[in-house]
Structure formats: structure tokens, C-alpha cells
C-alpha positions as CSV (number, residue, x, y, z in Angstrom):
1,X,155.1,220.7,57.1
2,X,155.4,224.0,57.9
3,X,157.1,225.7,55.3
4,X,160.8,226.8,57.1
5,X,161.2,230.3,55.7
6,X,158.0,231.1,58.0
7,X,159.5,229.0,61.2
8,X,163.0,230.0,60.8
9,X,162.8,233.2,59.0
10,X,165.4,235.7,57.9
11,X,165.9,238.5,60.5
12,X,163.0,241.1,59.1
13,X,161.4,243.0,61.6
14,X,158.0,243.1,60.1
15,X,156.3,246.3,60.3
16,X,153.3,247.8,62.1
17,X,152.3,249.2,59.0
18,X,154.0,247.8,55.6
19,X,155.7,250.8,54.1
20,X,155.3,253.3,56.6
21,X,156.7,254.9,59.9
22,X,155.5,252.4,63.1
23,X,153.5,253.1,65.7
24,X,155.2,254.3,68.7
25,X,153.1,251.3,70.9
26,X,154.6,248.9,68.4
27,X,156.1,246.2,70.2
28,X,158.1,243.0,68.9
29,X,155.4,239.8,68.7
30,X,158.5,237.2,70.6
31,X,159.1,239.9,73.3
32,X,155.3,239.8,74.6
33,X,153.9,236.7,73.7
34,X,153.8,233.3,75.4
35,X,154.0,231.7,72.1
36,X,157.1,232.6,70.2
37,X,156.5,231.4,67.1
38,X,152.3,231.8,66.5
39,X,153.1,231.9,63.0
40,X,153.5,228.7,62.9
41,X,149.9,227.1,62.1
42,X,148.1,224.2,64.5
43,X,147.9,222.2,60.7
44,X,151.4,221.6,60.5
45,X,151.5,219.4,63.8
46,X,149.4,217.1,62.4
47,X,151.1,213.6,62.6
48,X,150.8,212.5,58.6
49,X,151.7,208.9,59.5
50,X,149.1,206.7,61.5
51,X,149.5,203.6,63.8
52,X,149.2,201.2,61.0
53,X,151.5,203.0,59.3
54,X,149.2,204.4,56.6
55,X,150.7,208.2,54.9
56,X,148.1,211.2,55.1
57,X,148.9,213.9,53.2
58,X,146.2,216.9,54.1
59,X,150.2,219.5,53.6
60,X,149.7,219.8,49.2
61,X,146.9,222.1,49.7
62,X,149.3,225.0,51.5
63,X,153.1,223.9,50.4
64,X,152.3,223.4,46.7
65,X,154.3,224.6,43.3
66,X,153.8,228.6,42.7
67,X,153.9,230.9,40.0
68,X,156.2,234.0,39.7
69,X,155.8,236.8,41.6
70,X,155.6,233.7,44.1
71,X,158.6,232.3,44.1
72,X,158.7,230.1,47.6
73,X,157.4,226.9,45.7
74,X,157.6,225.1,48.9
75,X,156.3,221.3,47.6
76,X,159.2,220.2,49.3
77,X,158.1,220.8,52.7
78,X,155.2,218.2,52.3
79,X,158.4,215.6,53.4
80,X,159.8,216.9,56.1
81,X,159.0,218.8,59.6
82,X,161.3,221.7,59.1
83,X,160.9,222.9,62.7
84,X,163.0,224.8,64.5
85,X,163.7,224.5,68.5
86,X,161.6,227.9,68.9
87,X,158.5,225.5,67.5
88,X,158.9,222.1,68.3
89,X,156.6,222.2,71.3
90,X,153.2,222.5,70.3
91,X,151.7,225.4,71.9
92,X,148.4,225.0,70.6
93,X,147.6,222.7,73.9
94,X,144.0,224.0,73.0
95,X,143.8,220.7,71.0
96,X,144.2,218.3,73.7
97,X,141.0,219.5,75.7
98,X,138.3,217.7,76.5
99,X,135.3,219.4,75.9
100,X,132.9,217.8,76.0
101,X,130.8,218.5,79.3
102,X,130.9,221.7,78.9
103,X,129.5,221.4,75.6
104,X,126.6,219.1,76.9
105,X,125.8,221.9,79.6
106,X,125.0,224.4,76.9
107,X,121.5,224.0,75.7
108,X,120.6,224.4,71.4
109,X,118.5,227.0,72.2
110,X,121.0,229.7,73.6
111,X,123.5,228.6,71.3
112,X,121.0,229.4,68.8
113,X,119.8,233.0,70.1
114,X,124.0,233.4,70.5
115,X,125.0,232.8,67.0
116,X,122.2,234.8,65.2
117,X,123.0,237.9,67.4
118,X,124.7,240.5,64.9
119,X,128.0,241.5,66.7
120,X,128.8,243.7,64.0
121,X,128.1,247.0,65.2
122,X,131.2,249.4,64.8
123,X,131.0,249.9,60.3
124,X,134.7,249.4,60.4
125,X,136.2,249.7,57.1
126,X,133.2,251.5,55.8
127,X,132.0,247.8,55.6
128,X,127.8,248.3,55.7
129,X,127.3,244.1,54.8
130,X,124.4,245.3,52.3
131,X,124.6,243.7,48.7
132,X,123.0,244.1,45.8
133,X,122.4,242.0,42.8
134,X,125.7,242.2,41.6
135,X,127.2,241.7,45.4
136,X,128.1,245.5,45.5
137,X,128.1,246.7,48.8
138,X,125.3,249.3,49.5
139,X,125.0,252.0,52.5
140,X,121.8,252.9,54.3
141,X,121.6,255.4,52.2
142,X,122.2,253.3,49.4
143,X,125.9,254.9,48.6
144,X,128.3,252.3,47.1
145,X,131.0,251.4,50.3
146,X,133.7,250.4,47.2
147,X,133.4,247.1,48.7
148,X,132.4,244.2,46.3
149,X,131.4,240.2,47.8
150,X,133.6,237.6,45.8
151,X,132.4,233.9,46.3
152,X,135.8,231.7,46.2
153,X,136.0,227.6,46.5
154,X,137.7,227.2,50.5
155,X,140.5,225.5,51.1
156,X,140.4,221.7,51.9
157,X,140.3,221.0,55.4
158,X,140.1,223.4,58.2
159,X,138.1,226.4,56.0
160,X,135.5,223.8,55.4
161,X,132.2,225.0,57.3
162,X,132.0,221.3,58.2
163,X,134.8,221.9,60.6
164,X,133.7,224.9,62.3
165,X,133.5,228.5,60.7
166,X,131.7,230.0,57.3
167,X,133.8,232.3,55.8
168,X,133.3,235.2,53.2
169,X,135.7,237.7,51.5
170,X,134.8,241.1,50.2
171,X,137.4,243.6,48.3
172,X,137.9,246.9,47.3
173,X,140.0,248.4,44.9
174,X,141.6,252.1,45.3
175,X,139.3,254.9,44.1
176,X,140.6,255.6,40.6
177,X,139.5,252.0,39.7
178,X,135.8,253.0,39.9
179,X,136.2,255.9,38.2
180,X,136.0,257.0,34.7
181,X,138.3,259.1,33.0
182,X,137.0,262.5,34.2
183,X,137.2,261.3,37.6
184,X,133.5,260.0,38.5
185,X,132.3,257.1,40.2
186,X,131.3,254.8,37.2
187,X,130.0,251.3,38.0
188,X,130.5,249.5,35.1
189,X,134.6,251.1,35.2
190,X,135.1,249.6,38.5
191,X,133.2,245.7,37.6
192,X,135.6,246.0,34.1
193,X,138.4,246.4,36.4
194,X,137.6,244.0,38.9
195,X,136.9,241.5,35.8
196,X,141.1,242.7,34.6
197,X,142.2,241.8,38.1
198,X,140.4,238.7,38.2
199,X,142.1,237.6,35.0
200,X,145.5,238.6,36.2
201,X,145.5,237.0,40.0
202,X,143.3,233.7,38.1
203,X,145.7,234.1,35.3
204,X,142.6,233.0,32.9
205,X,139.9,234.8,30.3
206,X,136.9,236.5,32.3
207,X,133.8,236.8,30.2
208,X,131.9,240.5,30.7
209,X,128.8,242.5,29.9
210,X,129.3,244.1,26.4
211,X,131.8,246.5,26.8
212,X,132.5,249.5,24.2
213,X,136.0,249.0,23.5
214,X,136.1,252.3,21.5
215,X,134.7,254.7,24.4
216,X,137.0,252.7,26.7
217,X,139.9,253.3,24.3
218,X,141.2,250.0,25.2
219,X,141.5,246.6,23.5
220,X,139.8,244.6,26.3
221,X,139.3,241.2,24.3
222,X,142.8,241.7,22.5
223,X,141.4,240.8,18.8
224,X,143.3,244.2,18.1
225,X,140.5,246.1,16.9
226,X,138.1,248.4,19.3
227,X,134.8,246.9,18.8
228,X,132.5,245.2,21.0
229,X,134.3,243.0,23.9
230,X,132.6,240.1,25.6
231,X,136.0,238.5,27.1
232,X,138.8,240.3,29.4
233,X,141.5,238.0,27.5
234,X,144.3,237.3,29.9
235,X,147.3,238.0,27.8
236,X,149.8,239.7,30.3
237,X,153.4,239.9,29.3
238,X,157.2,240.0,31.5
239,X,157.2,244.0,31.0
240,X,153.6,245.2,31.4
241,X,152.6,244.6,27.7
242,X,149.0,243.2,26.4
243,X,147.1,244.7,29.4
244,X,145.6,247.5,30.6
245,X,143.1,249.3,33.4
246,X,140.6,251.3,31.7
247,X,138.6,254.7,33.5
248,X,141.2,256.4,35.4
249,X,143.0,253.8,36.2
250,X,144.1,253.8,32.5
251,X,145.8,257.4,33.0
252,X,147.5,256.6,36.0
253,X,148.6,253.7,34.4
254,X,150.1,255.5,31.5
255,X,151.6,258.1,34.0
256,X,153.5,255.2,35.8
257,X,150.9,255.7,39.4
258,X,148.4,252.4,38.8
259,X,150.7,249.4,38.4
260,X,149.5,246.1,36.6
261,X,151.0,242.4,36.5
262,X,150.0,239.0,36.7
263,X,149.6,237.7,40.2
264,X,150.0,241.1,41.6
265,X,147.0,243.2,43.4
266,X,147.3,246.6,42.5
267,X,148.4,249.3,45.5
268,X,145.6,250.1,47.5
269,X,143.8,246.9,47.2
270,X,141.5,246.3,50.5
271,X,140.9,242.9,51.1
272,X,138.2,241.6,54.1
273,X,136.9,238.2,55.3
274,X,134.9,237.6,58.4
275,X,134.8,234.2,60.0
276,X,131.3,233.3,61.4
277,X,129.5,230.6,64.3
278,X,127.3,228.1,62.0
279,X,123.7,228.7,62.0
280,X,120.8,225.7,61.4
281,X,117.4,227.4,60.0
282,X,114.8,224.3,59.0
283,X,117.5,221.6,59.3
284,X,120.1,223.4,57.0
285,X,123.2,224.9,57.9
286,X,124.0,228.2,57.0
287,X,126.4,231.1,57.5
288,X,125.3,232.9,60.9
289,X,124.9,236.7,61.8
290,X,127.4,236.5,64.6
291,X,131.4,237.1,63.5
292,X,134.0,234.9,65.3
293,X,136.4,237.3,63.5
294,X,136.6,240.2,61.1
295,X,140.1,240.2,59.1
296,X,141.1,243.4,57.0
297,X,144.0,243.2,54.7
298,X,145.2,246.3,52.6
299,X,148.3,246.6,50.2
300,X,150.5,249.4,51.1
301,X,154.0,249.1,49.1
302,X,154.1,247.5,45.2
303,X,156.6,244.6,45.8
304,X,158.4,243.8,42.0
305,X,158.8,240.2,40.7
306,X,162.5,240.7,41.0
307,X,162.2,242.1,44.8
308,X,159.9,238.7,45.9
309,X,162.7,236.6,44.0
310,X,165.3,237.9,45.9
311,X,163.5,237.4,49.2
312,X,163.2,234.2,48.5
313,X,166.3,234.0,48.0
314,X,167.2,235.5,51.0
315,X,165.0,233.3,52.8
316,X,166.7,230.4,51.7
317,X,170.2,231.5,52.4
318,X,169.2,232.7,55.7
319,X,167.6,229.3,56.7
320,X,171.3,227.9,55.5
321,X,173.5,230.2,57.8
322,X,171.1,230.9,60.8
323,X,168.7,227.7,61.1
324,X,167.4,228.6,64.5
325,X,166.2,231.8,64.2
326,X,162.8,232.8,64.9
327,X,161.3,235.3,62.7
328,X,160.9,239.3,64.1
329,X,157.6,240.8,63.8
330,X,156.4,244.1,64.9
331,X,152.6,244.7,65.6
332,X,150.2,246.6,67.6
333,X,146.5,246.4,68.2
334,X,145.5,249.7,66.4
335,X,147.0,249.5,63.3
336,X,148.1,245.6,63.0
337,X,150.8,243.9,61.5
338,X,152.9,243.7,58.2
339,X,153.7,240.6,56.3
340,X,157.0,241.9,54.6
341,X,155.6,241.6,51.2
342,X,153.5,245.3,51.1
343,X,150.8,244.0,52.9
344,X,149.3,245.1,56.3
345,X,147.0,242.9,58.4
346,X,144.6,243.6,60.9
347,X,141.7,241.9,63.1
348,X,139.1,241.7,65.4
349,X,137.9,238.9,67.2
350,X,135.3,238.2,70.5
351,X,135.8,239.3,73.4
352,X,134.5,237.7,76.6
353,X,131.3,238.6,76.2
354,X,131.0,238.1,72.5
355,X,131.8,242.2,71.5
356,X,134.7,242.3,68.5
357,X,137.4,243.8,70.1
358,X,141.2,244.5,68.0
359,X,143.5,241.2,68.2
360,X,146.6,241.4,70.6
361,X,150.0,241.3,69.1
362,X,150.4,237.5,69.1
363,X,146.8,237.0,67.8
364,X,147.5,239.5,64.8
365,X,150.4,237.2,64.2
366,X,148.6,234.7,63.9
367,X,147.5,235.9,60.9
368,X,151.5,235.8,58.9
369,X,150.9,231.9,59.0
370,X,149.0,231.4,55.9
371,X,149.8,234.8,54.5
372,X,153.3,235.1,54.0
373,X,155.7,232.6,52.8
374,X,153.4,229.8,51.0
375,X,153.6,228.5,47.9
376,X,149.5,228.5,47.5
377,X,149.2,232.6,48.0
378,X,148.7,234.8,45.0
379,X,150.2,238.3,46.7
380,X,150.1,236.7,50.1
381,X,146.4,236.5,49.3
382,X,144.4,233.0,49.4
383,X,140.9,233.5,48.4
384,X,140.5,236.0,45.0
385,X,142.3,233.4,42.8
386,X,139.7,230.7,44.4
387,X,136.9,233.3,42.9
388,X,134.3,231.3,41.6
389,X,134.4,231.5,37.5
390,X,131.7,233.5,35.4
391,X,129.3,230.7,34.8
392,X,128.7,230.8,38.5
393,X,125.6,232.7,40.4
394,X,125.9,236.3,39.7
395,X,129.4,235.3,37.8
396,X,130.5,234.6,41.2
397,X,130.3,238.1,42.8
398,X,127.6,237.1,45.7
399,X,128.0,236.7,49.2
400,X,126.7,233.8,51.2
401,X,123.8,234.9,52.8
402,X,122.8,235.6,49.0
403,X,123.3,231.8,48.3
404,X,124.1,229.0,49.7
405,X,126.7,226.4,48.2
406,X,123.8,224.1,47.0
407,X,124.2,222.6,43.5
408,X,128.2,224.2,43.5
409,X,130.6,221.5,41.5
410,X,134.0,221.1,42.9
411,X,136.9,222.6,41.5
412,X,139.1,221.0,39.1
413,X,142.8,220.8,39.2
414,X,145.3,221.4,36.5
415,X,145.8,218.0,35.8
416,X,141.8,217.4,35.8
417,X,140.9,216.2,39.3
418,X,138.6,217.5,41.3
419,X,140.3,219.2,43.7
420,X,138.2,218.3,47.3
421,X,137.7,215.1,46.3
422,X,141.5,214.2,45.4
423,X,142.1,216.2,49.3
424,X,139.5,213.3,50.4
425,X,141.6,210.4,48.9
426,X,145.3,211.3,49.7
427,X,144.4,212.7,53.1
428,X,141.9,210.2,54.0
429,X,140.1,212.5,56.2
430,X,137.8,215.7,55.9
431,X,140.3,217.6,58.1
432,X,143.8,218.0,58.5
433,X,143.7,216.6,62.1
434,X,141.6,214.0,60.7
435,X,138.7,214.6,64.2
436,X,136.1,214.9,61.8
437,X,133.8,211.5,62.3
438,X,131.2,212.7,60.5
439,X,133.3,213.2,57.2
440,X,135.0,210.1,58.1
441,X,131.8,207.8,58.6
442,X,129.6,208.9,55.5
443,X,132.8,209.4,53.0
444,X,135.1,206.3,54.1
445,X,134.5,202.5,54.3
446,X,135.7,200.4,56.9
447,X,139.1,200.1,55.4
448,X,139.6,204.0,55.2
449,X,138.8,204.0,51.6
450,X,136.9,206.6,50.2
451,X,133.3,205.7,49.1
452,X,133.3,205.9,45.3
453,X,129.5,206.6,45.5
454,X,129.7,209.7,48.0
455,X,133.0,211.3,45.9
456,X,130.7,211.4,42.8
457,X,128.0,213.4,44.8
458,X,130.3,215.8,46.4
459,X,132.2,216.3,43.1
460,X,128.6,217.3,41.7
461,X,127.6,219.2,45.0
462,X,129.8,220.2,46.8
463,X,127.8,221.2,50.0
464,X,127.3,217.5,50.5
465,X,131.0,217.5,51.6
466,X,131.1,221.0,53.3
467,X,128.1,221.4,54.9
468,X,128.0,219.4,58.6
469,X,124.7,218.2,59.6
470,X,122.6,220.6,61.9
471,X,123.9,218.6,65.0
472,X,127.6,218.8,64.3
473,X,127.2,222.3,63.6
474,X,125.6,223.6,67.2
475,X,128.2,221.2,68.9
476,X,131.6,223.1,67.0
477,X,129.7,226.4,68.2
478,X,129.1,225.4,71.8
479,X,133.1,224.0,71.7
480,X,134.3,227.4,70.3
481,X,132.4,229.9,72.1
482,X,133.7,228.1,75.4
483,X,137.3,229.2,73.9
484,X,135.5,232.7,73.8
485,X,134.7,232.9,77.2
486,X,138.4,231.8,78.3
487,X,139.6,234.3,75.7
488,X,142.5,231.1,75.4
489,X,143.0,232.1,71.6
490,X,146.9,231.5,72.4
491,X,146.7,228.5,72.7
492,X,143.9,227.5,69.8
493,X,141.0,228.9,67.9
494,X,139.6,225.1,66.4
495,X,136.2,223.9,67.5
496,X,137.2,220.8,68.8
497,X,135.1,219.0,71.1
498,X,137.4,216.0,72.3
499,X,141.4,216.0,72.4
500,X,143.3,215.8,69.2
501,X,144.3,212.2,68.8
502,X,146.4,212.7,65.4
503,X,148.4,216.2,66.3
504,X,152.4,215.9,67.7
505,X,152.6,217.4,71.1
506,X,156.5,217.7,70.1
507,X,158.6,217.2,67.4
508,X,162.2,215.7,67.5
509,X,165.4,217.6,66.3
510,X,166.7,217.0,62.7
511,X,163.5,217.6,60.1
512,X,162.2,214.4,61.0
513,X,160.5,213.1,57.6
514,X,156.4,213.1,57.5
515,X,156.4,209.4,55.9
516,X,155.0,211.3,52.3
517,X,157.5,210.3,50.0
518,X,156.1,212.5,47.0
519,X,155.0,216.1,46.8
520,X,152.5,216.8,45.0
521,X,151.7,220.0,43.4
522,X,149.4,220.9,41.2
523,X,148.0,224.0,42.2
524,X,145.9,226.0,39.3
525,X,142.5,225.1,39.4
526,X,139.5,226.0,37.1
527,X,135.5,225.7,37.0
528,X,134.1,222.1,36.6
């Protein structure tokens, strides 16, 4: 399942930092670490066939149809294991442990007092995890950080709190993008910017605040007259026509220095997400104080349509000629790792103790797994074309701890299914390595079927689906933070509690098929 441009890549050495000189304690990720090929997700060992020979297809969700600048479209790969020998050994033997008596020998209550500790103490990235009304991040001192909190649907299956972590993503766009013409920090520029971007990554029409199109001196709503606008209108062109920045984004535009395009991030974007232990307060589950990890992406190098097509390209011809070799990657702890496509990655995870501390090389490549080489990225990116739509709480720019997912509809596909749902029904499971009983006993009959009854209530609230109950929760904590104290992320970071029944420990040669004789890919989604 995993896509084979990311297991058998074309010989890139993937820099330290995307676009610039490397750091002289850069070292190559297959020299140093145990596992040559980390890149290669625990997911796409999942066997998709079971012993009564029923299909499970959990692979649409990453390996789906793509839009230009994406060009992988990697559907295919939903048929086939396209491994090569560098990755046919599983090496995420963290799935075959049985945990559960050290699970039973921690107590709720410590769990508890460990997971609403704040181990977020170091205001890396400027990151202050303060938000206002409008999920603007605030200082102490009440200074806006830049940084902005972007609610987004998660990905079925593994970024489903009900399998272990809460997630949240925050982004910040380059300075001239909240800044007005003369150069000052303007509020209302930088949210009519994010609103543009949001339209061109979503590749939809974001209703704003009234705007002054005439003070802006651009034609947000493109009605082609400068009046009052109540829509961005997502009207980009091949060529850069039909849209534009406005403040001083606008000039920099005009001058050639602030690039726009559909499904592009502008240079400079900052992208952060921090992965959390579950909490239970009153019998609810909810996002915790305490980070598992805090990931930081930030776009270094503008990468053309035409320069990602003939990557791809590349990719595939290189896959043709040189089918068993791994892919090169160059990282280091201070400044991370590059994902070839003008993006550099970094992160922080637990130490021992529970203190973030900067990923090792292997761990930070880790990370090139699901951003680099899918078909269900925009710009390598996951989340900000998930953004929840306008109608949503705050028009969807909150972060969790300002609400929970109560009363949230699921998303709809292109073709007009709900999208978590539909994951229910052709993977037949909550989870890619389909371990989640809980999922499996109050969505499925007896038969495997889903429950007709329960898909109508999660496709109206979705937190009936994501949300574990309070005792599921403290059990994935207690299973992960025992991976934290064996600091064993090389061989696993999933909270599972008792071994992996539905996962390969080793693939044969040759592609063997997954049984799932049609791809399916349908991957724009909008608001329900």
C-alpha cells in the first residue's frame, strides 16, 4: 500500500534544510538508523485480506486521485504491496507487544496527574498556545505570535482520537501577509489572506467579514466591480490570473516576491501540529495539556507545477530502472529534515522522563511518510485543505481546547458520501489495523456489517465515532507512555495494548496484490 515512489525512491539526498546549505552534523538517515526505510508508515503493513477471506480497504484515504501541483495520483497502490527488499520486514515490532500488565500496573490516577501536566515549556516557534476569539494566537503580553488555530476533519483511522492522540494544527503565514500596504501589522489583512489561501489549497469560495474592495484595491468577490465583498471567490487560473493577495502581500505580488497558485502555500508558510495523551474530565474525553509531540513544518523554496510534474515523473522512471533502491535522506536534530518538495520538517517528542526533546534522525524521518509522495497532500500538507468550512464555530479558526467536536457533521465526499462513514463500511473497522474493539463492537453487527442506526449518528455527530469512551482513553495513554519510558519510538509510536493480529510481519517478493480489486478515489471533500 505504501505508495513506491516513497519505498523505492529516486536517488535525492533530501536536505537538512530544503533550499539551503546543510548542517555540518547532517548525517544520511540509512547510515545511522536501525530502520532503513522509517519512511515507510506502520499502516501500510496492515493485512487488507482476512481469514474468511473478506477485502478491507482502510489504503483510499492516503493513496487517492490528486490534483495538479500533485501529480503522484497514487490510487493504484491500493492493489498492490509495492515493497521493496529494504521494507519487507516489518520493523515496527512495536505492534506485536503485549501490553497489557504493564498497563494494569499503572493506576487512573497517575495517568491522570501525567497527562494534564503541561510539558510545553520552551515557546518554540514563538508558539505562546493562547487564542482568542478568532483562534489568533496571543502572547503574555497580548502581542499577536502570527500564529492562527485552524480546526480540520482528521484523517480516517489512526488520527482518530479514538485510537490514541488529539491532534491540532496552527499556521502562520510570512510577515507581509499581515501587513497592510504601508507595512503595518493589520488584522483584518492577514484573516483576508488566510481566507485567499484557504480558497486556493480547498480550491472552493470562502465567505468573509465585509471587506472594502475599493481600499483594498482588489476585486476579492470577482463580480468585477470594487464594492463591498462577502465571498473570497476561488477563481484561480494556469498563469496566475483571477487572484490576488491584498496588504503588502499585493505589492510583492506585483513585484514577482509573493507567489500565488491553487494548491500551493505561499513561501514562508509555517505550519505546526502537536500530538497530545487523551484527557477524561466528568466522563468526557478531551484533548490533554501534555504533548506527545510538537511537529513544525515551514516552506523554504517555491516548487512550480511544472518542477512537481517532472518529479513525478522522475519518480516513476526511477522506480522502472532502479526498483530496489531505498530513498536518501539527510537530517539532523537541530534543524530537521527536508521533504524534496521546499519543505523542511522538524520535531520534538518525550523524552524519558516526559520533557520534549528534538527527534533523532530516524524519528524526524519518520515524518517524510505521510508528507511527501501521497496522492492525499495539498503541498505535502494534510490538514489545511481538511479546514473546517465557514459555517463552522468561529468559521473554523478555533483550537480544541476552545471546542470540542460535539454536534460536528462528517464530511462529505465529492461524490456525496460522508466521508468517515464510507471509511467505516469499506474498511470495516475504525482503524487501519482494525484493533479497535470498541469501534468494532458499537459500529458492527455480528456479521461485520456496519450498524445502519450508529452510521446515521456519527454522520450527524461525528464525536460519537472519534471520541473513545473515558476507559479506552486512560488505557491508549498508559500503553503509550510505557513506549515513552523505553524511548522504543523506532520500532512504534501506536498505543496498542495487545499484539497486532491484522499487521504482516513480512511481505513476499513480487508486489503481492492486497485482494482490493478497485481503487477508489474520490478525494475532494466539502461541509455537510
Amino acid at each position: 500500500m505504501v505508495r513506491t515512489a516513497c519505498a523505492l525512491s529516486f536517488a535525492v539526498v533530501v536536505g537538512a534544510i530544503a533550499g539551503c546549505r546543510e548542517s555540518p552534523r547532517a548525517q544520511a538517515v540509512a547510515e545511522t538508523a536501525p530502520n532503513g526505510t522509517p519512511y515507510v508508515p506502520p499502516q501500510c503493513y496492515t493485512k487488507t485480506k482476512d481469514e474468511s477471506g473478506r477485502v478491507h480497504n482502510p489504503c483510499f484515504t492516503c493513496h487517492a486521485d490528486s490534483a495538479p501541483p500533485n501529480y503522484v495520483a497514487d490510487g493504484s497502490l491500493q492493489l498492490a504491496y509495492e515493497f521493496g527488499p529494504a521494507s519487507r520486514a516489518n520493523p515496527w515490532t512495536n505492534l506485536f507487544v503485549d501490553r497489557t500488565a504493564a498497563v494494569a500496573a499503572i493506576s487512573d490516577e497517575s495517568i491522570t496527574d501525567y497527562v494534564r501536566e503541561n510539558n510545553y515549556r520552551n515557546k518554540v516557534y514563538d508558539l505562546a498556545f493562547h487564542f482568542d476569539d478568532e483562534g489568533f494566537d496571543r502572547a503574555a503580553d497580548g502581542r499577536y505570535t502570527g500564529w492562527r488555530a485552524y480546526a480540520y476533519y482528521p484523517l480516517p483511522g489512526s488520527f482518530w482520537p479514538t485510537n490514541g492522540s488529539f491532534g491540532d494544527a496552527l499556521i502562520r503565514l510570512p510577515e507581509a501577509f499581515r501587513q497592510n500596504r504601508e507595512g503595518r501589522f493589520d488584522r483584518g489583512i492577514y484573516a483576508l489572506n488566510l481566507a485567499i489561501l484557504e480558497a486556493l489549497i480547498a480550491r472552493r469560495d470562502v465567505p468573509i467579514s465585509p471587506a472594502d474592495e475599493r481600499v483594498l484595491e482588489r476585486d476579492l468577490d470577482g463580480d468585477g466591480v470594487l464594492g463591498e465583498a462577502r465571498v473570497v471567490r476561488y477563481r484561480w487560473r494556469p498563469g496566475g490570473g483571477g487572484m490576488s493577495w491584498v496588504g503588502r502581500a499585493a505589492v510583492l505580488q506585483v513585484e514577482g516576491k509573493a507567489r500565488l497558485a491553487a494548491g500551493l502555500f505561499p513561501e514562508g508558510t509555517e505550519i505546526a501540529h502537536s500530538l497530545r495523551y487523551l484527557d477524561v474530565d466528568n466522563g468526557r474525553v478531551r484533548m490533554a495539556p501534555r504533548m506527545k509531540e510538537l511537529r513544525y513544518m515551514v516552506k523554504r523554496r517555491w516548487v512550480t507545477y511544472g518542477e512537481f510534474e517532472q518529479q513525478a515523473a522522475a519518480e516513476a522512471a526511477e522506480k522502472t530502472q532502479s526498483p530496489n533502491k531505498t530513498r536518501a535522506m539527510v537530517a539532523d536534530g537541530e534543524h530537521g529534515i527536508g521533504n524534496g518538495a521546499g519543505w523542511r520538517m522538524q520535531g520534538f517528542i518525550e523524552d524519558a522522563s516526559g520533557a520534549l526533546r528534538p527527534q533523532t534522525l530516524e524519528e524526524h524521518a519518520f515524518c517524510i511518510g505521510c508528507h511527501s509522495g501521497l496522492g492525499v497532500t495539498d503541498d505535502s500538507v494534510i490538514s489545511f485543505g481538511r479546514k473546517l468550512p465557514a459555517s463552522s464555530f468561529q468559521g473554523g479558526w478555533f483550537h480544541p481546547t476552545q471546542r470540542g467536536l460535539d454536534g460536528l457533521p462528517e464530511p462529505t465526499r465529492a461524490d456525496g458520501r460522508g466521508e468517515y462513514t464510507t471509511y467505516l463500511e469499506w474498511n470495516g473497522a475504525g482503524d487501519e489495523l482494525r484493533a479497535n474493539d470498541e469501534v468494532l463492537s458499537r459500529f458492527f453487527d455480528a456479521k461485520g456489517q456496519l450498524e445502519p442506526t450508529m452510521a446515521a449518528r456519527a454522520s450527524a455527530d461525528v464525536s460519537v465515532l472519534l471520541l473513545p469512551s473515558p476507559e479506552r482513553a486512560l488505557r491508549l495513554d498508559k500503553a503509550y507512555r510505557i513506549i515513552v519510558r523505553e524511548q522504543s519510538f523506532a520500532r512504534g509510536r501506536d498505543a496498542t495494548v495487545t499484539p497486532a493480529i491484522h499487521v504482516h510481519r513480512e511481505l513476499p517478493e513480487g508486489d503481492p496484490p492486497t485482494g482490493i480489486v478497485e481503487a477508489r478515489l474520490d478525494r475532494r471533500r466539502t461541509a455537510k
